[in-house]
Backbone bond lengths (Angstrom), bond angles and torsions (degrees), N, CA, C in turn:
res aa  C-N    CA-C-N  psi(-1)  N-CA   C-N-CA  omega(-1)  CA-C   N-CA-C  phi
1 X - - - 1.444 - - 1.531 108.54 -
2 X 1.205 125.32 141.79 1.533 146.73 -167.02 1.325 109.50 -107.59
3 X 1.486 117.80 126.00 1.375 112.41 -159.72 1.780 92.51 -126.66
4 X 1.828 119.75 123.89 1.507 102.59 161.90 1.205 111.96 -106.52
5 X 1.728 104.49 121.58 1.561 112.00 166.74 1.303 112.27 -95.99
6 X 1.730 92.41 150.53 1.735 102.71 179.97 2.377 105.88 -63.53
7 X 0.928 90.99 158.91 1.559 98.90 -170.76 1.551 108.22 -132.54
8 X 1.292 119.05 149.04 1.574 108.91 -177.46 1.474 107.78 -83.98
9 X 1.306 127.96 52.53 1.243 122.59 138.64 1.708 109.78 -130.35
10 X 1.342 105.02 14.07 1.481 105.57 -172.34 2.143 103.79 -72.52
11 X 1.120 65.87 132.57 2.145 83.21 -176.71 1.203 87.56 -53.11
12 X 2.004 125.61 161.39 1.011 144.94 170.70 1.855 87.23 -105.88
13 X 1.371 106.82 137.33 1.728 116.78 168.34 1.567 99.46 -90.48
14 X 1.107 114.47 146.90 1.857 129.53 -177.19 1.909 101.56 -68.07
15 X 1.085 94.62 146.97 1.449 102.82 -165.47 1.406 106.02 -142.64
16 X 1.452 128.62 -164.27 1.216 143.42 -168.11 1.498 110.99 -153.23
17 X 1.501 127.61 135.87 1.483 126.55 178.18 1.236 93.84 -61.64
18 X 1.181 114.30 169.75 1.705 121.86 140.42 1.055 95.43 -139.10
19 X 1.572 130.17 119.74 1.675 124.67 167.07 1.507 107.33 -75.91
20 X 1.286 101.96 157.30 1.822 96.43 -170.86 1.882 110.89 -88.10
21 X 1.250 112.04 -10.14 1.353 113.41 163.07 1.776 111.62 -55.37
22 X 1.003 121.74 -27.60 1.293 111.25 163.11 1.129 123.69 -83.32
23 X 1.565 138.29 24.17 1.107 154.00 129.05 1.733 130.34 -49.55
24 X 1.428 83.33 -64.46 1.602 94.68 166.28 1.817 118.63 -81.38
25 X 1.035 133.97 39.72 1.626 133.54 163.51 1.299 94.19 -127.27
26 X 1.477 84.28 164.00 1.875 106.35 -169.25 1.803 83.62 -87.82
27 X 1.247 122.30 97.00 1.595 110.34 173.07 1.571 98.39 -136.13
28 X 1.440 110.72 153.47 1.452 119.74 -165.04 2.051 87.08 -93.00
29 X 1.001 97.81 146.48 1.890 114.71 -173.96 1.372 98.31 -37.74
30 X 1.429 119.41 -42.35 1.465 115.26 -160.87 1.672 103.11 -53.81
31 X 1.447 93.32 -68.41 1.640 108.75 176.67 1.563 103.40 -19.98
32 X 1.035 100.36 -62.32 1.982 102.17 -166.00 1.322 109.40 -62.32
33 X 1.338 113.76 -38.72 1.462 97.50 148.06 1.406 144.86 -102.31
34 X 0.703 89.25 20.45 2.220 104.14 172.31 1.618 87.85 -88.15
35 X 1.388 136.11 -71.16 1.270 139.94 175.48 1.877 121.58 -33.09
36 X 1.519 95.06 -46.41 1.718 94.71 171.25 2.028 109.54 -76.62
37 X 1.494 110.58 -36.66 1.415 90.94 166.01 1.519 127.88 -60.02
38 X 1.012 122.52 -48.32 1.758 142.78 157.97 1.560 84.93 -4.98
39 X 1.704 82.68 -86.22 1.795 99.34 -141.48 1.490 97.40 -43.65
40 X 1.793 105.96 -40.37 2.021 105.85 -159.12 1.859 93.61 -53.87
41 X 1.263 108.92 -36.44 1.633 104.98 -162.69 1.956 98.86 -68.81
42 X 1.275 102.99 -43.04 1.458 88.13 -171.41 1.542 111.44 -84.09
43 X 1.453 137.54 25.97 1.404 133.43 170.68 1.461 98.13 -115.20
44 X 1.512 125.46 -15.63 1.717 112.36 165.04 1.600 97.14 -95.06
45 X 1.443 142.10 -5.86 1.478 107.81 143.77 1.124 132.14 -89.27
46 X 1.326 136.53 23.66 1.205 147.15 -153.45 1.798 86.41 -126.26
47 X 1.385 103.62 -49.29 1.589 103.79 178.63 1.379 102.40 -71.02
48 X 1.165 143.48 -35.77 1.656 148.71 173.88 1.164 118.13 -81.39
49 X 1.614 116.61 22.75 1.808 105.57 -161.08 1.198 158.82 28.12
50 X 1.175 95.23 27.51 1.577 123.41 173.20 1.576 108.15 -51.43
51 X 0.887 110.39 62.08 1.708 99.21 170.08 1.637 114.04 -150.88
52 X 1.410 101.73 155.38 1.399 100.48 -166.22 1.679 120.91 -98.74
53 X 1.245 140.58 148.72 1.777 136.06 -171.83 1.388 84.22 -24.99
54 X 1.072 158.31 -59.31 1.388 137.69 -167.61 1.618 129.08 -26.64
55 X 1.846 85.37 -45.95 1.124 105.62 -140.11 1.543 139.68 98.26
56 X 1.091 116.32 -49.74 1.690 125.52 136.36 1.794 122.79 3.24
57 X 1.285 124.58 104.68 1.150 133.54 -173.36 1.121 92.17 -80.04
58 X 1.748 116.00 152.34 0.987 131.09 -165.88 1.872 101.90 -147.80
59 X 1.487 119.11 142.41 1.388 115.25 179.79 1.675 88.54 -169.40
60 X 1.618 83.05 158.81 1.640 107.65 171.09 1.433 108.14 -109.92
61 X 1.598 116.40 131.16 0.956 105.47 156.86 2.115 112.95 -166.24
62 X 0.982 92.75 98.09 1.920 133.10 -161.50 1.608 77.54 -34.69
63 X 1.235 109.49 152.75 1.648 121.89 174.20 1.457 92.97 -100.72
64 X 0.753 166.62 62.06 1.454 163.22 107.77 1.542 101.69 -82.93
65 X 1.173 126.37 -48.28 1.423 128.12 179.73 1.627 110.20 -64.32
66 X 1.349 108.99 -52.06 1.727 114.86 163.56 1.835 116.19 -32.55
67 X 1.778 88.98 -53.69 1.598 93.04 -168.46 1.546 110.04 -62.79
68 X 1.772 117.18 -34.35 1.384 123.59 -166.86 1.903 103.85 -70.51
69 X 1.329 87.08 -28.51 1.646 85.69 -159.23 1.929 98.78 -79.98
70 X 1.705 112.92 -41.91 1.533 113.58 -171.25 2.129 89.36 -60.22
71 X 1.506 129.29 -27.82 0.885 110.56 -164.84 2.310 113.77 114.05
72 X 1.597 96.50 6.48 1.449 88.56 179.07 1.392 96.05 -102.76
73 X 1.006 146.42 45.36 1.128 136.22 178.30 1.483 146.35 23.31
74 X 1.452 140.40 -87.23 1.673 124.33 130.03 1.230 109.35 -54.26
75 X 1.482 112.88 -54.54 1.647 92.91 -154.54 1.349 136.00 -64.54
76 X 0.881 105.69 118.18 1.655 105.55 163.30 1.128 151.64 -7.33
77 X 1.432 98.45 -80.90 1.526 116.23 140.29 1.333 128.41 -3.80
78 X 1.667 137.59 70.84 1.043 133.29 176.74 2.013 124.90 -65.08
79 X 1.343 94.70 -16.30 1.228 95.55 179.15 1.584 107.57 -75.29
């Protein structure tokens, strides 16, 4: 039997946090992930300086693209 182990030059694949506090709330799946796209969008403007005299991070990101990416396809409707 043939075994593949990870190796220290093995590439990391792109991923998503999930903090585990979204474990414990009564939240429907979408939420948990509508919340991990969020956050991914607001830590590459935070890495790009996207933020305003506030300080306040700032990002675009069109709810049609939300819906394609959680998986609703046109609709809108994130719930």
């Amino acid at each position: 039997m043939k075994f593949d182990y990870m190796t220290e030059i093995e590439h990391t694949v792109p991923y998503y946090q999930f903090p585990k506090f979204l474990l414990e709330l009564p939240l429907p799946q979408n939420a948990r992930i509508l919340y991990m796209l969020l956050y991914d969008r607001s830590r590459i403007s935070l890495k790009n300086r996207w933020a305003d005299t506030d300080g306040r991070i700032c990002f675009i990101f069109p709810i049609t693209k939300i819906s394609s990416k959680i998986g609703n396809g046109s609709n809108p409707g994130i719930g």
